[in-house]
N, C-alpha and C positions, 0 to 999 in steps of 0.2 A: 565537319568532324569525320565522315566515312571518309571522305575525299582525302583527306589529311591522312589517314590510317592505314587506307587503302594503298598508297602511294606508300608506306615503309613496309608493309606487308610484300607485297610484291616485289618488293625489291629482296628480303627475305625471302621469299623463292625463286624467287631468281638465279638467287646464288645457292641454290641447293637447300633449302630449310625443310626439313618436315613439315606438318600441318601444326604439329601443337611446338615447333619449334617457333615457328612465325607469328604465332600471338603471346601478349604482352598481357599478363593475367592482370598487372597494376593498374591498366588503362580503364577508366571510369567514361571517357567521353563517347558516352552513345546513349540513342533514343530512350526514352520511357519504358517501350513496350519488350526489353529484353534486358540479359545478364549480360555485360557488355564480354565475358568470356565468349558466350556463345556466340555475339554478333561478328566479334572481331575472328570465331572458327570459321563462321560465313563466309566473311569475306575473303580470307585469307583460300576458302576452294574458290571460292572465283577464280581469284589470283590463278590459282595451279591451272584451274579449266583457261584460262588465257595461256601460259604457258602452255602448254597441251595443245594448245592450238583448237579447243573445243572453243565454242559460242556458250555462255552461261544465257543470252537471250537473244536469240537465233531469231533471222527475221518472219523463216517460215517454215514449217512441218509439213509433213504429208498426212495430216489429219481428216482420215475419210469415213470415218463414222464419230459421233457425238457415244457418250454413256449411255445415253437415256437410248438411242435406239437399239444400242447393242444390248441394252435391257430388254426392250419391248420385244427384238424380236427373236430372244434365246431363254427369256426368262422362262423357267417349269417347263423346256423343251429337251432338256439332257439329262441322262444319268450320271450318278456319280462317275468318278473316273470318262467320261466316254469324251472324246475328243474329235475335233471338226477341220476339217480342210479349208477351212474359213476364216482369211488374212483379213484384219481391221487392222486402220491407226487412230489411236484414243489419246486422249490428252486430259486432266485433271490436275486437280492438289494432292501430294499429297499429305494421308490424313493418321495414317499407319504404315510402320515400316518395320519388318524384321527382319534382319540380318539372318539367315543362318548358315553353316557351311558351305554347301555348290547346290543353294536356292534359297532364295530373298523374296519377298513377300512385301508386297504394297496396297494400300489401299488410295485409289485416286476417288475423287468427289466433283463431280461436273456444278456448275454453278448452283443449279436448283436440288441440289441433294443429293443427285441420283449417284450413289457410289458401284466401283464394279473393283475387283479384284487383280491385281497384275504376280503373277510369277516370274522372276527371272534366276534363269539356272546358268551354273558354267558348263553345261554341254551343249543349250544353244546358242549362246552367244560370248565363249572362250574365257580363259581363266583374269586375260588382262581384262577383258570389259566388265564383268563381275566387281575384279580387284576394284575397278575405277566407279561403278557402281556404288558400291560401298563404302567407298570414301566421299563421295562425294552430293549425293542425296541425301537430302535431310527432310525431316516434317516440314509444310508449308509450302515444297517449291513445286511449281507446276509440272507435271509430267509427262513424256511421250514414251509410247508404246507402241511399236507393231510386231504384230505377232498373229497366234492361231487362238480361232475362240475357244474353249475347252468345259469342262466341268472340273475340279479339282477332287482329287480321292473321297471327300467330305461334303462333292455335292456342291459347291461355290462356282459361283459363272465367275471365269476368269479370264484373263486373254496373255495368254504365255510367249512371253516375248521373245523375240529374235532382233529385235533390234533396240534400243533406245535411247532418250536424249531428253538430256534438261531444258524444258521448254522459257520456264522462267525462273533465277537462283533467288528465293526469297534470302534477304539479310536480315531479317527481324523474327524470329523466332513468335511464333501463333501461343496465344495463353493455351491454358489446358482447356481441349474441348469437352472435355468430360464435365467441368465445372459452370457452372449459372453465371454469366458475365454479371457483372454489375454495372446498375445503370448508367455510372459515367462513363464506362468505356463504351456502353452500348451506344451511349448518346454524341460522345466527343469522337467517338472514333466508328464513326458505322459500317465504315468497310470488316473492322473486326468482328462486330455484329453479324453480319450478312454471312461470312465463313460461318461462325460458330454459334448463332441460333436460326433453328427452321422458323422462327417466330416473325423474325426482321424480315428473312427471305422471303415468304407468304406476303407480308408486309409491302414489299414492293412490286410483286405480282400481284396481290391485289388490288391496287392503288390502280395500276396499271388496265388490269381487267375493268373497272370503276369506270375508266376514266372514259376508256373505248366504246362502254356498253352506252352511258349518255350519251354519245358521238352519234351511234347508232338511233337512238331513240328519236335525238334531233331530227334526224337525216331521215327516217320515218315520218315525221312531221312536215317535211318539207322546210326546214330551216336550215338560214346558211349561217355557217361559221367564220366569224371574220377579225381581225385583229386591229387592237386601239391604242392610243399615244399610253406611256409609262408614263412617260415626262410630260407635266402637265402645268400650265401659266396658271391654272386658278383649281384650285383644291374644291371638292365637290362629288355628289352623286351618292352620299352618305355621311352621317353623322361621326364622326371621328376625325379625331390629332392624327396629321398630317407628317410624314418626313418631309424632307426638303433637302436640295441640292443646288448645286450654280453649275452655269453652261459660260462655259470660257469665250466661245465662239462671240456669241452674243452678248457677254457678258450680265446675264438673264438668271435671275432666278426661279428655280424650277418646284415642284412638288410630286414627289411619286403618289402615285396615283391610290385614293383611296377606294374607286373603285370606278368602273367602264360605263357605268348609268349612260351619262349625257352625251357618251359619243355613240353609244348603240341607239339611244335615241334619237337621234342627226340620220341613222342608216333610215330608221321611221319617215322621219322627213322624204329622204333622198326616195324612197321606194321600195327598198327591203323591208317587206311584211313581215317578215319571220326571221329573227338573227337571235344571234347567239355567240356568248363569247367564254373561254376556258383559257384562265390565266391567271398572274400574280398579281395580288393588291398589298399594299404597303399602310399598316395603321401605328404608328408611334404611341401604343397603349402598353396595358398592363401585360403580362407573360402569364399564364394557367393551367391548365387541364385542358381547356378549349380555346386559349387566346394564341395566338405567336403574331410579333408584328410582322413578317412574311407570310403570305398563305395562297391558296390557290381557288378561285372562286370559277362559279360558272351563274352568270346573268343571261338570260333569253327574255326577248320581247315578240309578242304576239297582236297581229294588226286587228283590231276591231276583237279582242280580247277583252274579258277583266278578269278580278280575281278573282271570280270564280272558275274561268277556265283556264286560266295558268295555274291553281289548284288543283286541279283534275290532269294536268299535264306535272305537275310535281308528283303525285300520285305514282302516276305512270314512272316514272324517271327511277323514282326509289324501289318502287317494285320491283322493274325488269333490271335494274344495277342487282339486288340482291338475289333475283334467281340468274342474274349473268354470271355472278361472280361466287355464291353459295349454291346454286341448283335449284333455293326451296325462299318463300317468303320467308320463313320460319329460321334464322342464324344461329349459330351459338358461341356469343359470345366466349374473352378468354377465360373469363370466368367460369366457365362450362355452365351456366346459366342461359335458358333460349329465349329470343327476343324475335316476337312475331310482325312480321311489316304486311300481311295480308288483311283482307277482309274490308270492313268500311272502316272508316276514321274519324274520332269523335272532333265535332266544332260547338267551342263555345264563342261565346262576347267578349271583348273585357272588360266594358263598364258591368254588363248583367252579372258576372262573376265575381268581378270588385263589391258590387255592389250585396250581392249573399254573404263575401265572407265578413264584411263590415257592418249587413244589419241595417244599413240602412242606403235609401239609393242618391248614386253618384253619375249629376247629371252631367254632359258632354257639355263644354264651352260654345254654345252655339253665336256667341258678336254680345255688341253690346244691348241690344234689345233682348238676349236670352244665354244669362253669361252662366249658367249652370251652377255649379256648386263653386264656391268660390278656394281661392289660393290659400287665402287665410283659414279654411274650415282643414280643408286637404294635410296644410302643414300643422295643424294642431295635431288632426288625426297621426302624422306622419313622426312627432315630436314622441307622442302617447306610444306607438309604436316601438320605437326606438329606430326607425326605419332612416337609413342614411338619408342627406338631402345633398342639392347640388348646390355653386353660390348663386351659380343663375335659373330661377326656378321659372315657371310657369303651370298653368292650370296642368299640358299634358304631360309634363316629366313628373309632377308627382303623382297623379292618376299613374302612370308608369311604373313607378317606385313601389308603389305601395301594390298595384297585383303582383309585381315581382317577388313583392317580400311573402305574399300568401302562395301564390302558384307557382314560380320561374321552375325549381329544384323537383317537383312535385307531380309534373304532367309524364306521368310515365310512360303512357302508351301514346301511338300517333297521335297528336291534335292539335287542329288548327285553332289561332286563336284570334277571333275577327273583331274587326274594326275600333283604331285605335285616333288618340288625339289628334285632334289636327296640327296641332304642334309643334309634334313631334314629326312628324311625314311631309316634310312641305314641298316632296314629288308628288305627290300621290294624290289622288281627284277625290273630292267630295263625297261623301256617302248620298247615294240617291233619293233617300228617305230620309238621315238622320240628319240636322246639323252639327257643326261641330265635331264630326265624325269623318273619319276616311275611309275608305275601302283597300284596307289594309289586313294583309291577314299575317301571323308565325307560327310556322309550325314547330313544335314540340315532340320533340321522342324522349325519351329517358330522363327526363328533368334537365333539357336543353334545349338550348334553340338550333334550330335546323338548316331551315330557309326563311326567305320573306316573300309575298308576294303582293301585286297592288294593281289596282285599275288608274292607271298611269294619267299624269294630270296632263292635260295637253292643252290650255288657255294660258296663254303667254302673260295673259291681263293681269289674270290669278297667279300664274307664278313670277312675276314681277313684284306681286304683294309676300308672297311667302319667300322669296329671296333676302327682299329689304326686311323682313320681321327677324329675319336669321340674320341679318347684316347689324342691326340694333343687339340683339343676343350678344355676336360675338365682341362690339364695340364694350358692351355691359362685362366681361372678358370670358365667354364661353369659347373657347378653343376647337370646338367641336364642329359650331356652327357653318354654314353653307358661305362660300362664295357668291358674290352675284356674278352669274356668268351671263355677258351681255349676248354672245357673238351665239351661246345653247339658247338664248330670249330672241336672236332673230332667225333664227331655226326655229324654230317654234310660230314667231309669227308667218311664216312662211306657210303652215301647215303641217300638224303631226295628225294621222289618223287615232280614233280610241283606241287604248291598248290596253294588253296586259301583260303584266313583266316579272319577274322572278330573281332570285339570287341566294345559292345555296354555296356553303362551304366545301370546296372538296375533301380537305381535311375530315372537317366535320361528320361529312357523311362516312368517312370510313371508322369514326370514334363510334358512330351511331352502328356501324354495320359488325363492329367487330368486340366494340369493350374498349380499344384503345386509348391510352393519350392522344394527346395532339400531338407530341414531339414524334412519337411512337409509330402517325402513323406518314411525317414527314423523313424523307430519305437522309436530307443531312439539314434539321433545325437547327436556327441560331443557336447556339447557347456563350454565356458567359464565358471570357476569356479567365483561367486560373489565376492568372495575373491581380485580375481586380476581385477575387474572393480572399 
């Protein structure tokens, strides 16, 4: 459509048209995000700036200082009016423009906010350039400035130009930034976000700061960071629906990866004690507040670990993320509400817990010489409740179900929540004391789940049995259920040392560190095409 528009517009000045001669007020075909008058005024100064023989996006400036320095290092250093022999070239959006007589007024905005002032007059840089200035600058388009730094009569750090040049010609006119985006645009179009709320922008600098501070933390530890297949022959290393793909090559079907478990586990084998990985896992589930099926996780494994000291290293991680990224244990949310990640952090059980808020106790599946509280008591319980069930049940999904229904929402403050069905976990190694139990723990902030953590099952013998039980599951049609991975079972017989292993959302942690969504706190989330609403 621009390409098509483009092309009569210009030809319209070509032959002499004015600006508002060369657009087609009837013309309807342009993007969403403009009045197609204003788009086709856009294009139509391109147009002129090509005749003209200007570049509307020049491949390069002479940009020698950023905003933010020319802030830092004149900010509350001048008096009004008082002016400096000190030539910067600055480059922004811009966000404010006034036209007035022989001086014009801008305001540019460097990525991360920091805005600074531009004057351009027709005595430093002549009646034509002003002329062409003014025609030709609009809200939105990137800008170049060189000039002197100054203070303006009024006390504004400004940088009064002697030269200038349209760095980038926006065609789409910016919503009004005065006004509260709304969430579809925030969401479907985040680049417009990122312009016009400081909310998105913090959003992706902190995500970023986040990400770096765990990096650090690891690297503290002495763990290394390493990278694992997407593309995966047998789906596995967590309980979740699966995407899936085809490889033309091999003519092979694929599954993206639900998550990096059993190849960081292989690094165990090979000899890496300490690994870690920060990346995308892929789950074909529901969409929420806290779900997306793209997301960003971070797993570490620790040699001769359990859960309780990959507990104590999650501890750490979440801590020094939030004074890396906040200054203070203590956040505050956007709610303006504070959420404290200091101090000690409370751990419960879950059968002891299940077990208080039901009244009476709910013992673990320990085989069939000590099968605990049975499926049939569980689902009566679970019926009386009103408490969803699954079609494929066992002793630990509804032990599961039903602390969920009393605690999930609930657990407000940090807390870990230890040892869950064997069932349910059939990575995870046996409770040393308990049967029937695993050495599992999740942690909890704000009535969510956080991380996980586990003392990592490493008996090929035993997880050949919890594979085939999860292979029965899925046949029974649990979708969720584990793969048997042969080739992860001769790794393992090979030898994996005890371990202890971990897996936290990175999303997650930033919903937990800041109030956000999930979409909120991903730079550009899936979302539904309009098409199919």
């Amino acid at each position: 459509m621009l390409l098509r528009q483009d092309a009569a517009i210009r030809d319209r000045i070509g032959a002499g048209a004015t600006l508002d001669e060369a657009v087609d007020p009837s013309n309807k075909e342009f993007g969403p995000l403009a009045h197609p008058e204003q788009v086709q005024m856009r294009v139509a100064k391109r147009a002129m700036m090509l005749e003209a023989g200007m570049q509307p996006y020049p491949v390069h400036l002479d940009v020698t200082d950023t905003i933010e320095a020319v802030r830092a290092k004149y900010d509350g250093k001048l008096e009004a009016g008082q002016e400096t022999e000190d030539v910067v070239g600055i480059a922004g959006r811009v966000l404010f423009l006034r036209n007035g007589g022989g001086l014009c007024f801008v305001q540019l905005s460097a990525g991360d906010g920091t805005k600074i002032q531009g004057m351009i007059s027709k005595k430093e840089i002549g009646a034509d350039s002003l002329k062409q200035f003014k025609q030709l600058v609009d809200l939105g388009d990137h800008l170049y400035l060189r000039g002197r730094v100054i203070a303006s009569k009024t006390g504004e750090l400004s940088v009064f130009a002697t030269e200038w040049a349209i760095a980038s010609k926006a065609l789409q006119p910016l919503p009004a930034l005065h006004k509260d985006l709304n969430d579809d645009t925030r969401t479907r179009k985040p680049y417009i976000g990122m312009i016009a709320d400081e909310k998105v922008r913090n959003m992706v600098r902190n995500r970023s700061k986040a990400v770096a501070s765990l990096r650090r933390t690891f690297d503290d530890h002495d763990f290394i960071e390493v990278e694992t297949p997407m593309l995966q022959t047998i789906h596995g290393g967590a309980a979740a629906r699966p995407f899936t793909t085809h490889m033309n090559a091999f003519d092979l079907d694929l599954y993206l990866r639900i998550a990096p478990e059993l190849f960081l586990k292989r690094c165990l084998v090979g000899g890496i004690d300490r690994v870690f990985e920060i990346n995308r896992d892929f789950r074909n589930e529901g969409v929420d507040a806290t779900h997306a099926p793209e997301f960003t996780m971070v797993e570490a494994y620790q040699a001769y670990g359990t859960y309780d000291t990959i507990g104590q290293l999650v501890k750490e991680l979440v801590q020094k993320t939030a004074m890396d990224v906040f200054g203070s244990h203590k956040v505050t949310l956007l709610d303006g509400t504070e959420y404290d990640f200091g101090g000690d952090w409370k751990t419960i059980s879950m059968y002891d817990s299940l077990s208080e808020a039901l009244g009476e106790e709910i013992v673990p599946n320990g085989g069939p010489d000590n099968p605990g509280t049975s499926v049939e008591h569980l689902g009566e319980i679970a019926d009386k409740l009103g408490v969803e069930r699954d079609d494929v049940e066992n002793h630990g999904k509804l032990v599961e179900h039903l602390w969920e229904h009393f605690y999930e929402d609930k657990l407000y403050e940090p807390t870990f929540v230890r040892d869950f069905p064997v069932e349910t976990s059939p990575l995870v190694k046996g409770h040393r004391n308990k049967a029937g139990v695993v050495e599992k723990w999740d942690l909890y902030v704000r009535g969510f789940e956080l991380a996980t953590g586990y003392s990592e099952l490493n008996d090929p013998i035993v997880q050949r049995e919890r594979f085939v039980a999860q292979a029965k599951d899925a046949l029974a049609g649990d979708e969720e259920a584990c793969d048997i991975d042969e080739d992860f079972l001769e790794a393992l017989g090979v030898g994996m040392p005890p371990a202890g292993g971990m897996g936290m959302g990175i999303d997650r942690l930033l919903i937990a560190l800041t109030g956000a969504t999930i979409r909120e706190t991903i730079t550009f989330p899936l979302v539904k095409p309009l098409a199919l609403q």
